[in-house]
C-alpha positions in Angstrom: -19.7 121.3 -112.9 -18.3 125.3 -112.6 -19.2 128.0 -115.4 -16.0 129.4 -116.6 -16.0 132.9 -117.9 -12.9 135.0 -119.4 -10.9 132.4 -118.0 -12.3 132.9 -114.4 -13.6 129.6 -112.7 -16.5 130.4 -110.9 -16.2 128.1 -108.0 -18.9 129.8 -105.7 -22.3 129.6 -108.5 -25.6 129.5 -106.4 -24.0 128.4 -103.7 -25.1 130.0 -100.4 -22.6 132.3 -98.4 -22.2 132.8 -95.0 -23.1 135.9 -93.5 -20.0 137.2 -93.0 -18.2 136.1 -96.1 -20.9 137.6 -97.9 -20.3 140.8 -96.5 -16.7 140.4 -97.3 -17.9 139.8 -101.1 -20.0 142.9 -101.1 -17.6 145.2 -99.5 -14.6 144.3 -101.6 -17.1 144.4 -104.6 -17.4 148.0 -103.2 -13.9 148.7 -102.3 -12.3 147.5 -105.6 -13.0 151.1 -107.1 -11.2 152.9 -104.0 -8.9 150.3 -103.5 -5.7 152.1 -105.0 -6.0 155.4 -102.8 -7.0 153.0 -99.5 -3.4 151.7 -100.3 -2.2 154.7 -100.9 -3.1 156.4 -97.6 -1.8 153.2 -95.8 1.6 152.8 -96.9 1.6 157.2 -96.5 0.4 156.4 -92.9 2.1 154.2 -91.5 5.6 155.9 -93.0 6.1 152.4 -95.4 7.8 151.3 -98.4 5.5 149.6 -100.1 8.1 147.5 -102.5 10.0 146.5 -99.4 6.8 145.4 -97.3 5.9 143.0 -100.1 9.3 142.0 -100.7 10.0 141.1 -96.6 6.7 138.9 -97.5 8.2 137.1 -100.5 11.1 136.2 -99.2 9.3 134.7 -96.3 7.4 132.8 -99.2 10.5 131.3 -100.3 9.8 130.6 -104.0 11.9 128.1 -105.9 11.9 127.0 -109.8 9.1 125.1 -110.9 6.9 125.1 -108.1 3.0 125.2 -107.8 1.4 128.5 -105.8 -2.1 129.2 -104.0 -2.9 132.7 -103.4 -5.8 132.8 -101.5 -7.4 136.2 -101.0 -5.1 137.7 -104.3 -7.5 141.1 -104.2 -6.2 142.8 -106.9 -3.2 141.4 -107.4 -0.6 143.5 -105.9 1.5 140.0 -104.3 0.3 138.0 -107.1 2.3 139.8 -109.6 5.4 139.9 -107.7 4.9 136.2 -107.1 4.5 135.8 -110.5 7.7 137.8 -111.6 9.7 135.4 -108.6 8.3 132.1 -110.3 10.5 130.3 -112.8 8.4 127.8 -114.4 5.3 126.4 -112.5 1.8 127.2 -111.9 0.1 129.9 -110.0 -3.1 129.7 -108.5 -4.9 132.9 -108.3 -8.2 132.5 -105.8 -10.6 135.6 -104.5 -14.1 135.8 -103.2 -14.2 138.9 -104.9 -15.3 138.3 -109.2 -14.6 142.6 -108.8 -11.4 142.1 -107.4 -10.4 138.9 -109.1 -11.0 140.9 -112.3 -8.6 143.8 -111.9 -5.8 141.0 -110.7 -6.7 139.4 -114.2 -6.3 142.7 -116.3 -3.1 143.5 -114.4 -1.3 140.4 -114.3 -2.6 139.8 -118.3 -1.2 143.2 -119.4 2.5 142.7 -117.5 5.3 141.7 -118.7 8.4 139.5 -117.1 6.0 136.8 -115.4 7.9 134.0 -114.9 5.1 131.3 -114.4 4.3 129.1 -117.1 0.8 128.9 -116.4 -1.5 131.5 -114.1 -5.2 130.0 -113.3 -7.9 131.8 -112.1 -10.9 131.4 -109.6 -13.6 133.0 -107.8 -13.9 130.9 -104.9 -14.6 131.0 -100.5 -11.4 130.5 -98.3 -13.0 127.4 -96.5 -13.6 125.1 -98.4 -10.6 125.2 -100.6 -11.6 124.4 -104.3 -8.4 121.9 -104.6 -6.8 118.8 -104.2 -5.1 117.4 -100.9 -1.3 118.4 -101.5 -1.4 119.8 -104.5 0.8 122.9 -103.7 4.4 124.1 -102.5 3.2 127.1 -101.3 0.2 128.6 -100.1 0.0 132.6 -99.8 -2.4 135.0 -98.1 -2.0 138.5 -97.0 -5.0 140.9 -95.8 -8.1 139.4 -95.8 -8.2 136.9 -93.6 -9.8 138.8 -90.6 -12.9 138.6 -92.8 -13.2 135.1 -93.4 -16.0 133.4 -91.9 -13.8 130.5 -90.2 -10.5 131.1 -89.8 -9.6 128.1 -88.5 -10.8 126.0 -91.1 -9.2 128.2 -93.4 -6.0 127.9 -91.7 -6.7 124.1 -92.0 -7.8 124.1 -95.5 -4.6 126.2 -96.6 -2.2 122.9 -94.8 -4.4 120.2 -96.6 -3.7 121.6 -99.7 0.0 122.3 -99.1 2.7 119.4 -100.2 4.4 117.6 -96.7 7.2 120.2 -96.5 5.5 123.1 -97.9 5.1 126.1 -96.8 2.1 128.7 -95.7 2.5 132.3 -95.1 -0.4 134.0 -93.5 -0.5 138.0 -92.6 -3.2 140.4 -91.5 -4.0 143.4 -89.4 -3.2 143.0 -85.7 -1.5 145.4 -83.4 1.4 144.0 -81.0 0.1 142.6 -77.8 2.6 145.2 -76.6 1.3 148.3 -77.9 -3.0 147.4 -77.5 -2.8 149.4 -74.3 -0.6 152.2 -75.4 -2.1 155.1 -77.0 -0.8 153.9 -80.4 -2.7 150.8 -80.2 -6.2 152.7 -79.2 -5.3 155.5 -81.5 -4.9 152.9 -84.7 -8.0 150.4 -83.5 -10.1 153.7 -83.4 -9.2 154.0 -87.3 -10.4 150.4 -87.8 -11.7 147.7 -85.5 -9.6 145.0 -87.5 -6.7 146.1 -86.3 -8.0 144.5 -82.6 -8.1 141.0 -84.1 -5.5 138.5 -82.2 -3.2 136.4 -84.1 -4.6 133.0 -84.9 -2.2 131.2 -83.2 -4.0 129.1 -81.6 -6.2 128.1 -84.6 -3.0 126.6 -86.5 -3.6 123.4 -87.5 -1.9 120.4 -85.3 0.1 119.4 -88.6 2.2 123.0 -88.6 5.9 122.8 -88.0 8.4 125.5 -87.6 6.2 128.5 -86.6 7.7 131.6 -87.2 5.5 134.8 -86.4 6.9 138.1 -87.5 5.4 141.8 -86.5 5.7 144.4 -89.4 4.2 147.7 -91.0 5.3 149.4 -87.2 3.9 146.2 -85.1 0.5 146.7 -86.8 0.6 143.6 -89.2 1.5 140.5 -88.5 3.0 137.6 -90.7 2.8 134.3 -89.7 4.5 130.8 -91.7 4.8 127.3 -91.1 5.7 123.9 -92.8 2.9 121.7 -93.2 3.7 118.3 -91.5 2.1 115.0 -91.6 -0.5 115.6 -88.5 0.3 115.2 -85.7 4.4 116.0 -84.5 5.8 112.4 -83.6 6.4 111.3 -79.8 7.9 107.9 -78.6 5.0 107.4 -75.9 6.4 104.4 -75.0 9.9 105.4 -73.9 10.1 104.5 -70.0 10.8 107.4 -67.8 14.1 106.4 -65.1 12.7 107.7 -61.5 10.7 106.8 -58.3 7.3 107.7 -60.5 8.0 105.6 -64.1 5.6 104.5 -66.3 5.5 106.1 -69.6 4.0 108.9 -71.9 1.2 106.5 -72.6 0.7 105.2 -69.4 0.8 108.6 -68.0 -2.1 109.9 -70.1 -4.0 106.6 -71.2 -3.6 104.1 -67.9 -5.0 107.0 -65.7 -7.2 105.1 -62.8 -9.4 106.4 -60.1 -7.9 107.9 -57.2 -7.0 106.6 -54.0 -6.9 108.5 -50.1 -3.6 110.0 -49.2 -2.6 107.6 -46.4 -3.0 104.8 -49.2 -0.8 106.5 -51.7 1.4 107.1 -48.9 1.7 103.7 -48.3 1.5 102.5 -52.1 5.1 105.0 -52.1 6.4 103.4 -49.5 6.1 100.3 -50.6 7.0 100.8 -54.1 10.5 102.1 -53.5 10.4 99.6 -50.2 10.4 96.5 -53.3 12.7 98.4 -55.5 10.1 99.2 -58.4 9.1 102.8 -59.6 5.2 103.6 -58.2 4.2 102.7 -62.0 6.1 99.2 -62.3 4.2 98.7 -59.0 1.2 100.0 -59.5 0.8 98.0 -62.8 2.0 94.6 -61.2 -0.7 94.8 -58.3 -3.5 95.7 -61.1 -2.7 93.0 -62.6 -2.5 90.4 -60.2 -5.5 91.5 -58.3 -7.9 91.8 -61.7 -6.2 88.1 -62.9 -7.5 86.7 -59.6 -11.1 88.4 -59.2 -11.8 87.8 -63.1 -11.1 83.9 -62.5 -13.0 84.0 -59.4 
């Protein structure tokens, strides 16, 4: 059972936070008051557009008619209203650690007009564990933020459990290009903040993402990362034989590993592999077999 308050599911309650996301809950309870001139400075800095930033990351976001939207991480709403205005029909899902944050999104996206989702629900909630159903979205958003978040792996994973087979998750955050960390450039914009030094979770994607695309934007400083969420694991045929002196399969390869043998007997085990017209696998298996067959009836 979750209180509700002005329409704001409070998924969070007594619950205890980590360290670090209770940092981020504090600070952004801090920063929500200079939030507007932080932005302000960045898109001045960094010589941006700030319509055509966000719009590069909608488009990425692919929104169709009718479709059901996560925003994890909506601060205070400066995506969630464009995603909003991009929706026709469908529900959007508006999530934040933040209740400071979450509240400004609320006013803002309460007091526009030409929203094109039918329904927009609120929450105040941790990135990991998601507050949702298995596949209950077509797309999952976040953008800025997700450096902070306590495990970003399991948020990562969380975000593709709660994604539809063939949905789609867009991820961005600070980063410089591996390029430009050694540069002056890199130094000069890590001095200005440390979260700009964070790596690209690439390798914390979870086994079921297909069709990785990873982007570099805002002058190689940002990055923006999307994949389709799959159905675990991609599929193999581990049982397709392989044509050659060595043979065997996938499976065999990696499962039927034994222990190994000195090099004059796998010399010989070679020669006498290709010497009975077998691959070393066919052969290998046949004299396993035979041998165990006799000593287990013996």
């Amino acid at each position: 059972i979750f209180s509700i308050e002005n329409g704001v599911v409070d998924f969070i309650g007594d619950t205890p936070l980590t360290d670090k996301d209770a940092h981020a809950q504090a600070s952004y309870g801090v920063q929500a008051q200079f939030y507007d001139a932080q932005l302000k400075w960045l898109w001045a800095a960094f010589l941006q557009d700030e319509d055509s930033v966000r719009n590069f990351l909608l488009n990425e976001l692919d929104v169709l008619p009718k479709q059901v939207i996560l925003e994890t991480g909506c601060g205070a709403g400066d995506d969630s209203i464009r995603i909003a205005q991009k929706m026709q029909g469908g529900q959007l899902f508006l999530q934040d650690i933040s209740p400071s944050m979450l509240a400004r999104c609320q006013a803002r996206l309460s007091g526009a007009g030409g929203l094109g989702a039918e329904t927009i629900e609120y929450s105040v909630a941790v990135g990991c564990p998601l507050p949702f159903a298995d596949r209950q979205f077509d797309r999952v958003f976040h953008f800025g933020g997700i450096n902070t978040f306590a495990d970003i792996e399991g948020a990562l994973s969380e975000m593709a459990r709660v994604t539809k087979v063939g949905g789609k998750v867009v991820v961005g955050d600070e980063s410089v290009a591996p390029w430009l960390r050694n540069h002056e450039f890199g130094r000069i914009v890590v001095s200005n903040n440390p979260l700009y030094e964070a790596e690209v979770p690439l390798s914390r994607l979870p086994v079921s993402a297909r069709d990785v695309r990873l982007q570099y934007m805002m002058s190689n400083t940002f990055y923006l990362l999307s994949f389709t969420v799959g159905e675990g694991a991609p599929a193999l045929d581990l049982d397709l034989p392989h044509e050659g002196a060595r043979g065997g399969t996938m499976r065999t390869r990696h499962f039927g590993q034994l222990e190994g043998v000195t090099p004059e007997a796998r010399e010989m085990a070679r020669w006498a592999a290709a010497k009975s017209g077998k691959s070393m696998h066919q052969w290998l298996d046949d004299l396993v077999r035979q041998q165990a067959e006799k000593d287990l009836k013996g």
